[in-house]
C-alpha positions as CSV (number, residue, x, y, z in Angstrom):
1,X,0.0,0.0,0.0
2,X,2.5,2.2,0.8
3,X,4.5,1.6,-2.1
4,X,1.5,2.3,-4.4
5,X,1.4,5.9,-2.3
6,X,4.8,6.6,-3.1
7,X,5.0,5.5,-6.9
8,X,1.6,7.8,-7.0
9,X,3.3,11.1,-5.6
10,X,6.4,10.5,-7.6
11,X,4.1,10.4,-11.2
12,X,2.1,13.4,-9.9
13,X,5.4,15.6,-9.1
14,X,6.7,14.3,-12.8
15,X,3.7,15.0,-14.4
16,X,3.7,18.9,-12.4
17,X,7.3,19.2,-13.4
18,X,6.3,18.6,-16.9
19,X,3.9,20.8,-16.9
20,X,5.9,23.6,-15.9
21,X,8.5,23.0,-18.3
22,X,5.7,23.0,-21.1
23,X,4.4,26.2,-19.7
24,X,7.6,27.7,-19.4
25,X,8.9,26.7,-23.2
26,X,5.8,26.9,-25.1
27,X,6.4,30.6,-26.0
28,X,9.9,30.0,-26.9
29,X,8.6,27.0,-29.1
30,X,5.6,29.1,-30.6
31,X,8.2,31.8,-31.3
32,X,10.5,29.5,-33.1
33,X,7.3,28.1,-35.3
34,X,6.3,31.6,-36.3
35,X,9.9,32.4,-37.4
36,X,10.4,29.4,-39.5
37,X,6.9,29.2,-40.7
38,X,6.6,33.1,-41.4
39,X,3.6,33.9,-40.2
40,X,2.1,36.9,-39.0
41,X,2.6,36.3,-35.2
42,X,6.4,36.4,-35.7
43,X,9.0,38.2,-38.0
44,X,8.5,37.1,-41.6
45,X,12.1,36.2,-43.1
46,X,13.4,37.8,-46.0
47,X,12.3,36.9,-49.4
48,X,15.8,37.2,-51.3
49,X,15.5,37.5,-55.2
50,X,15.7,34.6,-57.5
51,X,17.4,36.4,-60.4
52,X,20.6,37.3,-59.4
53,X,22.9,36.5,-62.2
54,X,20.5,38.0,-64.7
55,X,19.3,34.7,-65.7
């Protein structure tokens, strides 16, 4: 019984620290996604012309 107690309170801290880290690194991660994706909630990147060498 005890043991059951035990594994139960060390899933639920793991599962809080978890949670933390998610809400802690989701902006960084939605931040990154806007960047590379270029969407309006981030920088867009810069569209660099095709025709350089006069081709």
């Amino acid at each position: 019984m005890v043991a059951i107690v035990i594994a139960l309170m060390v899933v639920g801290s793991l599962v809080i620290i978890a949670g933390i880290l998610v809400m802690l690194l989701s902006p960084v991660v939605s931040a990154l996604l806007a960047r590379r994706a270029g969407t309006a909630a981030g920088p867009r990147p810069q569209v660099r012309p095709r025709s350089v060498g006069g081709r």
